[in-house]
SERO-4910 file (N, C-alpha, C, O; in steps of 0.05 Angstrom, whole numbers):
BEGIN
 pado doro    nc1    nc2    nc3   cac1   cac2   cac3    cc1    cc2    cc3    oc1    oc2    oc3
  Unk    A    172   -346  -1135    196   -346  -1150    197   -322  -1168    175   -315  -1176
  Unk    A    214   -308  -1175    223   -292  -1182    236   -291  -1204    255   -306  -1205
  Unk    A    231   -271  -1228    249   -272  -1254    263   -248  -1259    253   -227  -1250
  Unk    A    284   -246  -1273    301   -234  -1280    290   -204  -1302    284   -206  -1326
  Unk    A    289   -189  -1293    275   -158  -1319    307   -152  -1329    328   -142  -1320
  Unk    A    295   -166  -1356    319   -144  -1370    320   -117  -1373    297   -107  -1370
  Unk    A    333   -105  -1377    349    -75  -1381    344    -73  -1417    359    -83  -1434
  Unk    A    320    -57  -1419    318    -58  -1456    308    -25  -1455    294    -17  -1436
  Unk    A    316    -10  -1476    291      3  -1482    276      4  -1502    284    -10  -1520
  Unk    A    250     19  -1506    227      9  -1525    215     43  -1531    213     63  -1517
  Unk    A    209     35  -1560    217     56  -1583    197     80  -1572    204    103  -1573
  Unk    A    171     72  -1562    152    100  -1548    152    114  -1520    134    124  -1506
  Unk    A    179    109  -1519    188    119  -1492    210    129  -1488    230    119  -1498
  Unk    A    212    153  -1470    240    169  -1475    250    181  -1445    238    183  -1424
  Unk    A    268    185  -1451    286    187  -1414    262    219  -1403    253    237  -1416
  Unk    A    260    213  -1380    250    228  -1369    262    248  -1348    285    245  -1341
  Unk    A    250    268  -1338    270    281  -1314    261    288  -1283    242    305  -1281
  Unk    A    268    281  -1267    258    284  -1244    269    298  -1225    283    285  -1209
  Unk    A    267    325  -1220    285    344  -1203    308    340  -1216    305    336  -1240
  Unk    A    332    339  -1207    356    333  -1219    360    316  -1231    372    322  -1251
  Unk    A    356    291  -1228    362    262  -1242    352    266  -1272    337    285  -1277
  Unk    A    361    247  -1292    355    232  -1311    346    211  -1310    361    199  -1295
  Unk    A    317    185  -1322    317    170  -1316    309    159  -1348    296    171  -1365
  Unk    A    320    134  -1348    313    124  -1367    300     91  -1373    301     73  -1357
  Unk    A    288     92  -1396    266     65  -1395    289     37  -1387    312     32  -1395
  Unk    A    273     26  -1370    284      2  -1354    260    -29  -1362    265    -51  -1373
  Unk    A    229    -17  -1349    218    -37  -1360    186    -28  -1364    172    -13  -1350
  Unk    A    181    -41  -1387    159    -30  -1408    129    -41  -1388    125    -63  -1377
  Unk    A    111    -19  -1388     89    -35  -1373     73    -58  -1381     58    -72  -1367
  Unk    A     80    -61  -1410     66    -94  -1426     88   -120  -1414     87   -142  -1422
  Unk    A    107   -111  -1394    121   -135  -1382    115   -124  -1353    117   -141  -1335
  Unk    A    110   -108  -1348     99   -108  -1316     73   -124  -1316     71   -146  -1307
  Unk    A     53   -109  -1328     21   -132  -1331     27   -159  -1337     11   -176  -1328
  Unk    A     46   -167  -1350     48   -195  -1357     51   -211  -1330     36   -228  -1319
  Unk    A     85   -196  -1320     88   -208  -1285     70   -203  -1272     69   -221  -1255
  Unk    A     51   -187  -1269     30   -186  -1248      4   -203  -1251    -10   -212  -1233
  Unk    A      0   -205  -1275    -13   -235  -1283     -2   -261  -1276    -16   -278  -1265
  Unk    A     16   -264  -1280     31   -287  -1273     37   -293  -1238     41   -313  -1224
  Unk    A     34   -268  -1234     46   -267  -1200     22   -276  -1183     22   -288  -1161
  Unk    A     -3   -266  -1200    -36   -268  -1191    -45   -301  -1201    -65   -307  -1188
  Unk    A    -39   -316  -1213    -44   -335  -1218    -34   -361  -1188    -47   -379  -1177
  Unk    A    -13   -354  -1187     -2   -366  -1161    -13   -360  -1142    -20   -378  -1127
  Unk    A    -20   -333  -1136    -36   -336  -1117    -66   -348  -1119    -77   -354  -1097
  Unk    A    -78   -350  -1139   -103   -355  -1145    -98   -385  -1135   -116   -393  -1120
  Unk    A    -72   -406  -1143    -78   -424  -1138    -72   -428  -1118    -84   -448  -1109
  Unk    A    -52   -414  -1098    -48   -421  -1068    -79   -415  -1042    -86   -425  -1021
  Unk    A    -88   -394  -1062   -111   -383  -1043   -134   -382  -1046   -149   -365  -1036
  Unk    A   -143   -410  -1066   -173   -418  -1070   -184   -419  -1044   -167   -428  -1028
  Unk    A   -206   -414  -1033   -224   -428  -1022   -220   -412   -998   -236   -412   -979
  Unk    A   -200   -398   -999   -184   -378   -973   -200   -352   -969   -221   -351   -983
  Unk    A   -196   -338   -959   -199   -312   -955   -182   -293   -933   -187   -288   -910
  Unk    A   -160   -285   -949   -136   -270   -936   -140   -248   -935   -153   -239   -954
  Unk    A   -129   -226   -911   -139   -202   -918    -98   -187   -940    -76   -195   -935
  Unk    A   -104   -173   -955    -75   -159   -962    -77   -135   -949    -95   -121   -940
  Unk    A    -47   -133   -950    -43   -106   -939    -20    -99   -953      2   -110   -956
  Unk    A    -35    -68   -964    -20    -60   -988      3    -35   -969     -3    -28   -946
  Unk    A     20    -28   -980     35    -15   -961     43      8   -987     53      5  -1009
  Unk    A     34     31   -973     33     55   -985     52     68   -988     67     54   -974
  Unk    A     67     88   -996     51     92  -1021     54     75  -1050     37     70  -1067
  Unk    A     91     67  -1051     81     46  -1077     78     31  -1078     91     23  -1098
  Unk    A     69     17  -1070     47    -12  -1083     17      0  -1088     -1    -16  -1088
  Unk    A     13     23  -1091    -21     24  -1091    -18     13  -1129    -21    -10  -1137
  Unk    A    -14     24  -1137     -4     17  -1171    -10    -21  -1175    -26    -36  -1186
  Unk    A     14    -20  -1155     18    -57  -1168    -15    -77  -1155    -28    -95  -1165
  Unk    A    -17    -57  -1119    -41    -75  -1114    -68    -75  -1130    -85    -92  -1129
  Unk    A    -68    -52  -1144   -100    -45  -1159    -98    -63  -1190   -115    -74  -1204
  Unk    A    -73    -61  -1194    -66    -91  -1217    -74   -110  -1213    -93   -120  -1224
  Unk    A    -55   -127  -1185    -55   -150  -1169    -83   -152  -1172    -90   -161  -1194
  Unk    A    -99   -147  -1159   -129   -146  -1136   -150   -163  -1165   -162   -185  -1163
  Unk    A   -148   -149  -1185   -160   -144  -1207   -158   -171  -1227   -172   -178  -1246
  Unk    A   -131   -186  -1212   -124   -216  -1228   -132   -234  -1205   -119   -255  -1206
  Unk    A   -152   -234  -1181   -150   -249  -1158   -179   -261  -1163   -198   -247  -1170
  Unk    A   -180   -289  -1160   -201   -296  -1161   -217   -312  -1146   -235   -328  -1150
  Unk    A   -198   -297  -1112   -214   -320  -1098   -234   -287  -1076   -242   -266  -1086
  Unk    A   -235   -292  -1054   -244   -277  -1033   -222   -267  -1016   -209   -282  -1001
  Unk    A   -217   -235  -1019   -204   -222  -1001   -211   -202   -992   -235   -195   -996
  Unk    A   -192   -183   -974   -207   -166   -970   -172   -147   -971   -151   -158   -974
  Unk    A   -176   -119   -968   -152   -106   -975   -150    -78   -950   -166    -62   -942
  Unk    A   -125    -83   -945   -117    -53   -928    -99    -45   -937    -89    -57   -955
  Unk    A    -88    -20   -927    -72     -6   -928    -55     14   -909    -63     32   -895
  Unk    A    -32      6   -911    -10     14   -883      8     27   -900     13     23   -924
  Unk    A     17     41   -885     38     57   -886     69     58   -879     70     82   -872
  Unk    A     82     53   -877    117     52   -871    138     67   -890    132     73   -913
  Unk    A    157     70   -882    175     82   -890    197     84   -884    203     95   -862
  Unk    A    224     70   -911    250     77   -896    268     87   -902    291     86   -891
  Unk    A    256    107   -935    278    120   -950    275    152   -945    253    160   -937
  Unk    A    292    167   -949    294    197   -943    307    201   -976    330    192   -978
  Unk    A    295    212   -998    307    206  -1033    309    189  -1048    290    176  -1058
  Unk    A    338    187  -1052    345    165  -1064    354    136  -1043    355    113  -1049
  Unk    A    361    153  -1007    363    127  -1001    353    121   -972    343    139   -958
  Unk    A    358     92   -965    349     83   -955    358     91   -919    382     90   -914
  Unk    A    348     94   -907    353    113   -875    369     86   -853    388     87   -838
  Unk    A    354     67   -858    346     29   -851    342     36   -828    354     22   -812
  Unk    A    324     60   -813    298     62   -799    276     55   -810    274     59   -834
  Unk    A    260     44   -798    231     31   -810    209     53   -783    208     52   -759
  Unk    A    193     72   -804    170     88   -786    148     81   -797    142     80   -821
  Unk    A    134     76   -776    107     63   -778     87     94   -788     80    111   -771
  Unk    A     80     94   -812     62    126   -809     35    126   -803     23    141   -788
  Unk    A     23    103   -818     -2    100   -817    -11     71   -802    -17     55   -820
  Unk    A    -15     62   -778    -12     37   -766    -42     14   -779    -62     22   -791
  Unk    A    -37     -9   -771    -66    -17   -786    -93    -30   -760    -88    -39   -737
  Unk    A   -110    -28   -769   -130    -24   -741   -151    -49   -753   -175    -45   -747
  Unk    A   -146    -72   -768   -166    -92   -777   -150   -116   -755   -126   -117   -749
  Unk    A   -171   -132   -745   -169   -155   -734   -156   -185   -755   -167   -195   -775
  Unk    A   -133   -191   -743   -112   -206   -763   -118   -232   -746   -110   -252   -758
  Unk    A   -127   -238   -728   -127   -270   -713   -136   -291   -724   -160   -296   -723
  Unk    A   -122   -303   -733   -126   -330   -752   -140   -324   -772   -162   -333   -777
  Unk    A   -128   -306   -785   -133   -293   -819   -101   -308   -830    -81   -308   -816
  Unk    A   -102   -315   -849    -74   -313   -876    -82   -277   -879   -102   -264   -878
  Unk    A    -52   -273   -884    -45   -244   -893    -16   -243   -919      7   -253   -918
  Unk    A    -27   -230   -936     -4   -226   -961     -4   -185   -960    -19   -166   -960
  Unk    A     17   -190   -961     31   -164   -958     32   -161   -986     35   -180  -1002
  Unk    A     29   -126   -997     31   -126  -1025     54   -104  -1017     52    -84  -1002
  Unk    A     71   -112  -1030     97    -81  -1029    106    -88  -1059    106   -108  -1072
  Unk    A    116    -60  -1065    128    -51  -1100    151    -65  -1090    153    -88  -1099
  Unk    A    166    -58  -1077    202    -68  -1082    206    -71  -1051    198    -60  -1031
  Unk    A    226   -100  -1060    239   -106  -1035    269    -94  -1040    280   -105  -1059
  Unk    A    286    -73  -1028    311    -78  -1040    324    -83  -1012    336   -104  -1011
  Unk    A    324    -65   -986    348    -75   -960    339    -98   -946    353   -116   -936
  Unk    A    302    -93   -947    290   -121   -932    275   -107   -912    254   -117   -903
  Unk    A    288    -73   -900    284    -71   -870    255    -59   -860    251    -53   -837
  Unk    A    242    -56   -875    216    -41   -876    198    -73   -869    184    -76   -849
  Unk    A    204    -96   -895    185   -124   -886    195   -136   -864    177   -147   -850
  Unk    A    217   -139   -856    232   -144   -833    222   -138   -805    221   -152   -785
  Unk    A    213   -110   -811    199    -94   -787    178    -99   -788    172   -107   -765
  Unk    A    157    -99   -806    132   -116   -806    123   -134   -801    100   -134   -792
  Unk    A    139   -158   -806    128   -181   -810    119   -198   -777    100   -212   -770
  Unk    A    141   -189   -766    137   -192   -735    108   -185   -719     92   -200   -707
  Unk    A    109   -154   -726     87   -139   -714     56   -163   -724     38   -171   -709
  Unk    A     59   -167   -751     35   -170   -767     37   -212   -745     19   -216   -730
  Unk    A     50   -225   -747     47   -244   -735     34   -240   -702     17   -255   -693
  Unk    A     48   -214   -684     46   -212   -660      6   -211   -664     -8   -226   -650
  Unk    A     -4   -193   -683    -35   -194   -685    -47   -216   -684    -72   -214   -683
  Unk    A    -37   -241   -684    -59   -264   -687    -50   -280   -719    -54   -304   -724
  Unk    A    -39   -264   -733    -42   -282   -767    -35   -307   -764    -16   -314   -750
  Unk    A    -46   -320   -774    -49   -348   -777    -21   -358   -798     -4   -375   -790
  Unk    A    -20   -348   -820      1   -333   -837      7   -313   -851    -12   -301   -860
  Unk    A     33   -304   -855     41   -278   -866     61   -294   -896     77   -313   -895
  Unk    A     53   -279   -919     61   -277   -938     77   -249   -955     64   -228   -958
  Unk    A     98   -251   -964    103   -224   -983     90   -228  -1009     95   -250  -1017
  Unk    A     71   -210  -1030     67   -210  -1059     89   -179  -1062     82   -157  -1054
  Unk    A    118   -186  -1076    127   -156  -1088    123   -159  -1116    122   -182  -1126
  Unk    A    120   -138  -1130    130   -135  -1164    160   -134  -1160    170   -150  -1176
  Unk    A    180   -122  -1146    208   -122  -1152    217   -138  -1129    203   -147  -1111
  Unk    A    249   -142  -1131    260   -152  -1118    290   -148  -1123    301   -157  -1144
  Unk    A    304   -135  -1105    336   -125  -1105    350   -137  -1094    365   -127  -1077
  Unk    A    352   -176  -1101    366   -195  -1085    392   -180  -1076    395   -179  -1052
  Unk    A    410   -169  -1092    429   -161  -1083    450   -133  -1069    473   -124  -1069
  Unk    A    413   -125  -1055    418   -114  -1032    404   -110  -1002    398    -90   -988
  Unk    A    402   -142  -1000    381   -152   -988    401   -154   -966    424   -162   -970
  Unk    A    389   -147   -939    406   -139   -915    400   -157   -895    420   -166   -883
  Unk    A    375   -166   -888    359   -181   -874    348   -210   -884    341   -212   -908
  Unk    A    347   -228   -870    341   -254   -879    315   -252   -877    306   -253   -854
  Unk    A    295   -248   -900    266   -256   -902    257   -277   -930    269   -281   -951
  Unk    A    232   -288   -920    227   -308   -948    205   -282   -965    186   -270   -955
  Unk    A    214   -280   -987    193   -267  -1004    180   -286  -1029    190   -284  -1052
  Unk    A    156   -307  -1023    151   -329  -1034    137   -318  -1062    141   -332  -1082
  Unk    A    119   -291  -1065    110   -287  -1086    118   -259  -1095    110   -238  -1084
  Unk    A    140   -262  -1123    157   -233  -1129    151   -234  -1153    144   -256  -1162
  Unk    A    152   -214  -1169    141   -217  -1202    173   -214  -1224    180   -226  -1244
  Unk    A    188   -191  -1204    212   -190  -1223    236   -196  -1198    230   -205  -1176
  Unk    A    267   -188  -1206    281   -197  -1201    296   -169  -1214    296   -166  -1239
  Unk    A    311   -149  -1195    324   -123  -1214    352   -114  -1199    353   -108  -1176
  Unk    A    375   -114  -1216    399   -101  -1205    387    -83  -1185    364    -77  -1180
  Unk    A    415    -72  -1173    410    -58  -1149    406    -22  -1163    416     -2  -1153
  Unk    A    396    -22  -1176    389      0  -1193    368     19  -1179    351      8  -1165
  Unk    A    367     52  -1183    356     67  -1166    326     65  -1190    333     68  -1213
  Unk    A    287     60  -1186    281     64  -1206    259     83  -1195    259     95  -1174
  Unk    A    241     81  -1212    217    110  -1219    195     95  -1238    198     82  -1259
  Unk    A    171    101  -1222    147     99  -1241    131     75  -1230    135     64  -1209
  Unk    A    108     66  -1251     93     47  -1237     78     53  -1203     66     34  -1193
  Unk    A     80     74  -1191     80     73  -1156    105     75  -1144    110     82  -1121
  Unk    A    123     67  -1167    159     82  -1151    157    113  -1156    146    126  -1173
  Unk    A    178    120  -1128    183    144  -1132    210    156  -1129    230    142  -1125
  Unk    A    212    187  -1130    239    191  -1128    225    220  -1117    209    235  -1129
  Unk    A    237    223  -1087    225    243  -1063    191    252  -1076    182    272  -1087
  Unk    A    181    228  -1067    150    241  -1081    142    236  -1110    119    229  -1114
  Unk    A    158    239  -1132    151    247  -1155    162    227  -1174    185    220  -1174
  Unk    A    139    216  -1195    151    202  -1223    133    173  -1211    144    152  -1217
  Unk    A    107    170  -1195     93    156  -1188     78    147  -1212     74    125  -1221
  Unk    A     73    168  -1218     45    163  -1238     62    148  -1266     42    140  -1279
  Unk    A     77    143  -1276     83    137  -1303     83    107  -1300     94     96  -1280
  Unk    A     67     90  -1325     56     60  -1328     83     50  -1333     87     28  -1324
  Unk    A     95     57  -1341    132     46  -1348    146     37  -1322    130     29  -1305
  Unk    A    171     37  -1315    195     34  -1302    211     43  -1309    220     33  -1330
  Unk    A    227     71  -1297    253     82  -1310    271     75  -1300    265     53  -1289
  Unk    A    293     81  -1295    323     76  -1282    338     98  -1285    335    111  -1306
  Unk    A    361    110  -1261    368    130  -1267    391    125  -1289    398    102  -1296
  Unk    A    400    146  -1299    416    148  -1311    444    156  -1295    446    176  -1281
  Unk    A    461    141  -1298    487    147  -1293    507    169  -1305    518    164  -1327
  Unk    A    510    191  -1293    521    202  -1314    557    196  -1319    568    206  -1339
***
């Protein structure tokens, strides 16, 4: 289940710039750790006694999974894949496989860690492949979620936030490459 991030900003933080864009504070990283605690607790209780492998899907979620991983308290184990379906700011809704994954999934549980769900078509394209391996089950863990530009019918059972269809930056988001590294969440600015 999924909650709603308000739109605030907070007094030690200031619009940033990224190639052309403006981006400004959207959500503070003392409410990202909070949802990713919270998001890790659910899983702790769905996946006692389990041992699922995740698969973090690069490049942003490396951010949210090294959070995630760190609140988990049962037995996992962690990969990392690669896909991609934005060219900037947007979305291509080609899904390219860059980096494919080479661990044995046959009657493993599997939780997918991705930063943001916003068209769907990247987990869409996954989720299939990752079932065709053997998984016993497939799960989504996102930090974001862009219900309302969600293109594709998928269940995303474990999401931390809930965010307008807003372009953002930071945390493991990016904007062509760049504005990964900052512990915040910006949003562009509209001019």
């Amino acid at each position: 289940m999924c909650s709603f991030a308000l739109k605030f900003a907070f007094s030690n933080t200031s619009m940033i710039t990224i190639k052309d864009k403006q981006f400004e504070p959207f959500i503070h990283h003392e409410q990202i750790a909070d949802r990713v605690a919270a998001l890790a607790e659910r899983l702790n209780a769905d996946y006692q006694g389990k041992n699922p492998i995740l698969i973090a899907i690069l490049n942003g979620a490396f951010m949210f999974a090294a959070d995630l991983v760190r609140h988990l308290n049962f037995n996992h184990e962690i990969q990392f894949a690669k896909f991609s379906s934005y060219d900037g700011m947007d979305t291509t809704g080609k899904v390219t496989e860059l980096i494919g994954l080479s661990i044995d999934l046959k009657d493993r549980d599997v939780i997918v860690v991705e930063d943001i769900i916003d068209t769907g078509t990247t987990m869409y394209s996954l989720l299939p492949k990752l079932r065709e391996k053997g998984a016993k089950s497939v799960e989504i863990a996102a930090l974001l979620m862009k219900p309302g530009k969600l293109q594709v019918p998928i269940d995303v059972k474990y999401c931390a936030m809930q965010i307008p269809n807003e372009f953002i930056v930071g945390y493991g988001l990016d904007f062509d490459g760049m504005g990964r590294n900052y512990q915040d969440i910006y949003v562009v600015k509209e001019n």
